[in-house]
N, C-alpha and C positions, 0 to 999 in steps of 0.2 A: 504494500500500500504506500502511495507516495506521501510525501511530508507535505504539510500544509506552506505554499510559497509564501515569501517572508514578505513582510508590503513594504515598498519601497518608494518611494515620497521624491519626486522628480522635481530638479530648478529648474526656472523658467527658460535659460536656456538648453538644458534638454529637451524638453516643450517644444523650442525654437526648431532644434535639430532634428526633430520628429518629422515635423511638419514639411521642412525642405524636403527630406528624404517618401514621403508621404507625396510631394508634388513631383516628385523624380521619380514615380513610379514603384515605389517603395511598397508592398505588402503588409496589411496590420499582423498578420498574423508571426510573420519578420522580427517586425520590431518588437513584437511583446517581447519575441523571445530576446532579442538584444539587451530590452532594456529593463529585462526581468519585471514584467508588469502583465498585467490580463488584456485581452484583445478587444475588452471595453473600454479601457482606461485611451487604447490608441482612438479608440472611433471617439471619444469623449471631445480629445483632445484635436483633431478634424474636423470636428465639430465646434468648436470652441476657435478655429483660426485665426479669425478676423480680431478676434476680442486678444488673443495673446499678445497677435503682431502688434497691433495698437498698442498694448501695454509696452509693449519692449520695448516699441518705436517711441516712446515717451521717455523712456529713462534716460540716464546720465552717466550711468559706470554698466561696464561691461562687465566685470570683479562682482559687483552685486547682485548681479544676474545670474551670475555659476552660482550664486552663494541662494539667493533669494526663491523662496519653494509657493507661495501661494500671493494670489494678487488679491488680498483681502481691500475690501472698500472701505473707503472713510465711513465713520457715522455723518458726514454732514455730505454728500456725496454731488451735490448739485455745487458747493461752496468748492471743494477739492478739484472739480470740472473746472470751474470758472478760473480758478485760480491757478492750474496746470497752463490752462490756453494764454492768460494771461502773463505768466511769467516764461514761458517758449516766445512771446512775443517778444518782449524785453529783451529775452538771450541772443534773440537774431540781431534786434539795432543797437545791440551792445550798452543797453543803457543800463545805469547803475542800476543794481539790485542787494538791499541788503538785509538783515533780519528784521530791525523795526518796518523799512517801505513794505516787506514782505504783512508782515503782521497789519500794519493800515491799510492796506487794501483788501484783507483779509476780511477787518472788518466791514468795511464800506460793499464787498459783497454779498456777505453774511444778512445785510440787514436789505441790501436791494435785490437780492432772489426771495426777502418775507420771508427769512426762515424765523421758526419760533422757538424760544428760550434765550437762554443767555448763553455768549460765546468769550470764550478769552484765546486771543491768538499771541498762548502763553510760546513759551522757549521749546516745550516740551510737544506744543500742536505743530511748532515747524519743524521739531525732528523728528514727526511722525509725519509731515507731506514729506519731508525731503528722501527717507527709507521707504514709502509707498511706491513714489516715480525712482527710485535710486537716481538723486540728486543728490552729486557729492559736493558739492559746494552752492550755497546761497549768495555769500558774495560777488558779485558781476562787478568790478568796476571799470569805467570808461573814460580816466584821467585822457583827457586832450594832450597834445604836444606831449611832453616828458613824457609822462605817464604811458602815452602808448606805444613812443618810438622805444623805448626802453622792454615793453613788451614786444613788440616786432622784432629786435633784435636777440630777445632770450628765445624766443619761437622757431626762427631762422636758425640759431645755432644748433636748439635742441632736433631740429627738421634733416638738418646735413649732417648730423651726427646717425641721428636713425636712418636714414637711407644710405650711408655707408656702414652701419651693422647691420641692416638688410640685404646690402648689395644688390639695390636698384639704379640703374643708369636712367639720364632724362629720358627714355625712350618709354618706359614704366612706369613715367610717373603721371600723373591726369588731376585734371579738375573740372570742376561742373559749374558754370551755375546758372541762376533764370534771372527773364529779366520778363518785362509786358513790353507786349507792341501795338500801338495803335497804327495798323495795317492800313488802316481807309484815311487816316489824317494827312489834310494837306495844311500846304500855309496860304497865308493869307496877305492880304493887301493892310490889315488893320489890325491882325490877332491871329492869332492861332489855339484852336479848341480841342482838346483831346480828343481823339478820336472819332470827332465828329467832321463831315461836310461843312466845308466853309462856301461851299457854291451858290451863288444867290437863286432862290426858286426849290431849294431840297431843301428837305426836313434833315434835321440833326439827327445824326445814329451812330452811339457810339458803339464801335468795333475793333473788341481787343482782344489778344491770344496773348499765351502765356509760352514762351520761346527758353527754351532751356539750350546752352552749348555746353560743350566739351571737347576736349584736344589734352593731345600731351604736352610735354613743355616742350619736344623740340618742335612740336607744330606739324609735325611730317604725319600726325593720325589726328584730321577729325572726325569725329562719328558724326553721322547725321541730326539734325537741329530734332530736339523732342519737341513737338508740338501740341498744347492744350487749349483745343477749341471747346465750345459750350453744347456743340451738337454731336452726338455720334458719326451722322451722315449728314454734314450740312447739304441744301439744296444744291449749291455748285458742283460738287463732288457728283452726283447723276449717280451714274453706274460704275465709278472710278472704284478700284479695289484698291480700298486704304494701303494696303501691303506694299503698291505697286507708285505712293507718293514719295517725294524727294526728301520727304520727312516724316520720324515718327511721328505719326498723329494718336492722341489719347483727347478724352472726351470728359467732362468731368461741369456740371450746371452754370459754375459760374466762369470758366475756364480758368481753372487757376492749379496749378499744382499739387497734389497732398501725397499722403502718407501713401496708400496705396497703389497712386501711379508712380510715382519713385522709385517703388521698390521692384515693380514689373520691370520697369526700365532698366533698372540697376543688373537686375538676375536674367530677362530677355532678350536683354540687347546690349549692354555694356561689358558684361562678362563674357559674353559669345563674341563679340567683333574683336576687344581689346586679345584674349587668347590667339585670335586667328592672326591679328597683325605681330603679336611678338611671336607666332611662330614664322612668318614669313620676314623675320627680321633674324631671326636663329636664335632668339635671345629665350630665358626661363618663363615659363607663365605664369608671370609673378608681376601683379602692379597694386600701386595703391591709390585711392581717389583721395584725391582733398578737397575739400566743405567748408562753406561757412553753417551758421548755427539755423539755419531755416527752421520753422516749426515744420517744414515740410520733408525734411529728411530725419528719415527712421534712424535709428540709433547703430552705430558701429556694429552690433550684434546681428542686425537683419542684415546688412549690408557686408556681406561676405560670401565666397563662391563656399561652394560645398569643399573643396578641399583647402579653404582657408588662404588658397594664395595670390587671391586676388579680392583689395576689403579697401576699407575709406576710412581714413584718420580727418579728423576737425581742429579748423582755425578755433583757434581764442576767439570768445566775442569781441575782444577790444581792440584785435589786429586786422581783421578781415576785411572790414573796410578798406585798410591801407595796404595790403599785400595780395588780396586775392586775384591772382594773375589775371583772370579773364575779366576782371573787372578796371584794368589799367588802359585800357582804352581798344581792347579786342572785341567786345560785343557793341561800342560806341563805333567801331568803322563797319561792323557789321552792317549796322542800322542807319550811317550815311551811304553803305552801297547801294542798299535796298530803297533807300528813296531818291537816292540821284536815278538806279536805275528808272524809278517808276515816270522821271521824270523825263526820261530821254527816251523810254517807250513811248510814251504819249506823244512826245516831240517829232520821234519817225513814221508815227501814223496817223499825223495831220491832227488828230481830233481835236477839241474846245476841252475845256477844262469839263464842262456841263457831263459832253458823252462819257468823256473816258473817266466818269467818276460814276458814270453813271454804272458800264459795265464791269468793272473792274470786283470781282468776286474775290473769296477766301481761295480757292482753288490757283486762281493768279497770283498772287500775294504767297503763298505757298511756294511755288515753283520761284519768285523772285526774293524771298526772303533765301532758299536752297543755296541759288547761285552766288545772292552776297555774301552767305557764307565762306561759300567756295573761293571767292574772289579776297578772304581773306587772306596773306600770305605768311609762310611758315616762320618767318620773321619778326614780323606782328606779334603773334602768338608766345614766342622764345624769349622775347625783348619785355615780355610782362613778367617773366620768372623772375627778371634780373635780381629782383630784391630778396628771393628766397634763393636762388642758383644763382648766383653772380658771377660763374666760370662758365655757362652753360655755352651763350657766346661764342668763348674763345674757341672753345671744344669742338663745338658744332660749326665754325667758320664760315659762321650766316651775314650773307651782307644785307647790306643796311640799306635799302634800294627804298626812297620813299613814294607811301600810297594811299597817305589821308587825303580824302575827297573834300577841296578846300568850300571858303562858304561862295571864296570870288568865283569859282568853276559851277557851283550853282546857280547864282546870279546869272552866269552864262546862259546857262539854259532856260532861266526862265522868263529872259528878257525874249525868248522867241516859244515862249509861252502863252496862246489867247488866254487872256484876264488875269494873270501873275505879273506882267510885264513890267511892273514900277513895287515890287515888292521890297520893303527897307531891309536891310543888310539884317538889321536887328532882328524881325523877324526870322527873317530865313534861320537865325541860329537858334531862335527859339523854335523854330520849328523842326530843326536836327537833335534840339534834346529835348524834346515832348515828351518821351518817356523816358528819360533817361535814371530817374529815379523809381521808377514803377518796379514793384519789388515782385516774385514772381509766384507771392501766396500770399492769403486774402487775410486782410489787416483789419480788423476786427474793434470795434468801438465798444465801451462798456457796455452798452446795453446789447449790442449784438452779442458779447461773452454772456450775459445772463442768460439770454434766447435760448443762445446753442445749450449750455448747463442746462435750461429747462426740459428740452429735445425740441424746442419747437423749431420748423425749417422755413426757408422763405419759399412759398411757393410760387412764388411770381417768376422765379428763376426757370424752376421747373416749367410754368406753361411755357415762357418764351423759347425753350428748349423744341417743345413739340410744334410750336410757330413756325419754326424753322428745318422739321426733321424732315424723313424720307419724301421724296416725291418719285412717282410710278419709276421704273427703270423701263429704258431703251433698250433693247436688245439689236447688237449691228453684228449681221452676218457677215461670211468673209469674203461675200460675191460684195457685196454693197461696200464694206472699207477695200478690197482691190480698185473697185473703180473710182473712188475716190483720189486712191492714189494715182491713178493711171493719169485721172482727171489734173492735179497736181503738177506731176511731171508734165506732160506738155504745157500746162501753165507756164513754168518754168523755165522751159525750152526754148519758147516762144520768148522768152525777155532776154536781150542779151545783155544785161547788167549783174546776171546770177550769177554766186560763182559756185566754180564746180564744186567744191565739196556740202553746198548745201542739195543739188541736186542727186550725189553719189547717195548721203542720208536715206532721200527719199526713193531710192533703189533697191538701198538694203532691205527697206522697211518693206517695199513692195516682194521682195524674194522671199522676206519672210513671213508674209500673207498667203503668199504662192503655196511654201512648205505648208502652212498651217490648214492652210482649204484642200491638200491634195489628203495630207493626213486625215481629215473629217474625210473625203467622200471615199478614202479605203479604209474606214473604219463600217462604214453604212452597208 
């Protein structure tokens, strides 16, 4: 007769580690026996997913996570909500944070979520938030000048010291980060509006996605722009298979980043691409992301491949402003290429400001945010490390070939602009940084923190969502796109200003129409 199995009381990252292995095709019946538990405790804990990752994705020590075995609730559990969201808030804009501001706003929550009795946010209730979320320090602070150069510089040492006892080259090393773009914003003769139509005769709409990059520091690998629009299938897209855009696209009510598409990202696409580029570099598969403090990114713990050798280390709150590579002027030329482009598009196809504002879709803006990616160069990107890799440079013997898109070369183009034509200088720069502060996760006002602690949602988000969602799909045969293209090509042929390699394109494309339609009628 067998022994009665001993019960064994699992940390939350064992938890963690279940579940990856559990999404990688793992068997419950596997892991009981792995982790010496019953083959309910696995379905429990598959069941319980969403709620773990959350929880982890909120902590602050990785150490407390091996150590920490149940995610027990506060007794005030609306007040520990509002107070978690609000202090993630803080740790991103690095503003101070310390045990008394903690405790005042503690109570200023306490009494405007209406809870009832009396609260003391004694010594004793912050060191029971702080070991809930494994928050290992309360104090944030965000000394300007001294204070922070003096952190920058302790962070950068500690940075170069770990990546040569790691034995990472710049080729392995990455960072991320998001920004908003208001995609439809033009300038204007008088102001420039966020996101809205400044064309006289349209109605204001504002139109914003949430644009995440990444690259390594020698620039030579960027992965594709993560894209967060508010619709799954916006109308533009038709019958385009999201798969098949020049950017990941995720979907999310208000378009804004969170926990959840992060970490898709993270495990679907950043650890599958990064592997494959350091294998075609010969190098070990082995890198690591660096982060600033977003409420939007999950905790060190989620954020690691299943063999551990590719994971994301975090800026300081008080340095990340001033050091985070891609924020030294890499996502800033980005977002002058994508609007000079927009501007010199319109310029080559005649139109008036009115049409080309009129047709100009998510789907176009898609493909022209892609390219000014693309057009940023490996240089750019390298030249932002400087202050954390200040060798990287020498090493890599990148020139220094300049490629900011000036405001005078803008000017240019929109003096043969219909209705921009007398635009002031000063505009046009306000209208190169419109978003340039626009943070890339939703910033949340007090009474918005209450809402969410209460559960209540906005649903206005939600209809505007289905305002905009599927429309019927087209179905185009490959009799009807050959003759398109056939149509095309002599188009083409017929101008003698084409040049041949935009016609060669349109050959390829038509051969492999050809292939694609002979395949279909030997399949029939």
């Amino acid at each position: 007769m067998s022994g009665k199995r001993k019960r064994v009381v699992l940390t939350i990252k064992d938890k963690l580690d279940i579940i990856k292995k559990l999404e990688d095709g793992g068997s419950s019946k596997q892991l009981a026996v792995i982790y010496g538990i019953g083959e309910t405790t696995v379905r429990d804990i598959r069941k319980n997913k969403e709620k773990i990752i959350t929880y982890a994705s909120s902590s602050d020590s990785t150490s407390l996570l091996a150590k920490r075995k149940s995610m027990k609730p506060s007794m005030y559990e609306e007040l520990d909500k509002a107070m978690l969201e609000w202090f993630n808030q803080q740790r991103a804009k690095g503003n101070p944070v310390s045990g008394p501001i903690c405790a005042k706003r503690a109570e200023f929550f306490f009494y405007a979520l209406g809870m009832d009795g009396d609260f003391n946010p004694s010594a004793g209730w912050l060191t029971r938030f702080k070991q809930r979320h494994s928050i290992r320090e309360i104090n944030i602070r965000n000394e300007r000048l001294s204070g922070d150069e003096t952190a920058v510089e302790d962070f950068c040492s500690n940075f170069r010291d770990y990546i040569e006892r790691e034995n990472l080259q710049p080729e392995q090393i990455y960072n991320a980060d998001e920004t908003g773009l208001f995609w439809k914003c033009l300038p204007s003769r008088t102001s420039v509006i966020k996101g809205k139509c400044t064309v006289p005769g349209h109605k204001s709409v504002e139109e914003r996605v949430t644009i995440m990059c990444c690259a390594n520091a020698t620039g030579l690998h960027k992965l594709k722009l993560c894209v967060v629009g508010k619709a799954k299938k916006p109308r533009s897209f038709k019958s385009t298979d999201t798969s098949n855009l020049p950017v990941s696209y995720f979907s999310q009510k208000g378009a804004w980043m969170d926990l959840s598409i992060f970490r898709q990202w993270f495990d679907k696409i950043f650890v599958p691409q990064v592997r494959e580029h350091l294998r075609s570099k010969g190098l070990q598969e082995k890198a690591v992301l660096l982060l600033d403090n977003s409420p939007t990114h999950p905790n060190e713990n989620v954020l690691r491949s299943d063999d551990g050798q590719i994971f994301a280390k975090y800026l300081p709150p008080n340095v990340a402003s001033l050091i985070q590579p891609l924020n030294q002027g890499v996502i800033a030329t980005m977002k002058r290429n994508y609007r000079a482009r927009l501007l010199q598009n319109n310029l080559e196809e005649g139109n008036d400001l009115r049409s080309f504002w009129k047709k100009l879709t998510l789907l176009d803006a898609l493909y022209e945010i892609a390219m000014a990616w693309n057009l940023v160069k490996p240089v750019t990107i390298s030249r932002a490390w400087k202050k954390i890799l200040p060798t990287i440079e020498e090493k890599e013997g990148l020139d220094f070939d300049g490629e900011d898109i000036s405001v005078a070369a803008i000017a240019t183009i929109l003096q043969h602009t219909k209705g921009l034509e007398n635009v002031p200088t000063e505009n046009i720069e306000k209208w190169l940084e419109v978003d340039s502060t626009e943070p890339g996760y939703e910033v949340l006002t007090d009474s918005e923190i209450i809402k969410r602690a209460q559960g209540q949602t906005d649903e206005s988000s939600e209809e505007e969502e289905e305002e905009i969602e599927l429309i019927p799909e087209k179905h185009i045969n490959h009799a009807a796109a050959l003759q398109w293209t056939e149509n095309l090509l002599d188009y083409l042929e017929q101008q003698g200003d084409m040049i041949l390699p935009d016609r060669l394109v349109i050959r390829k494309l038509r051969a492999t129409i050809r292939n694609k339609q002979k395949m279909a009628n030997s399949s029939q």
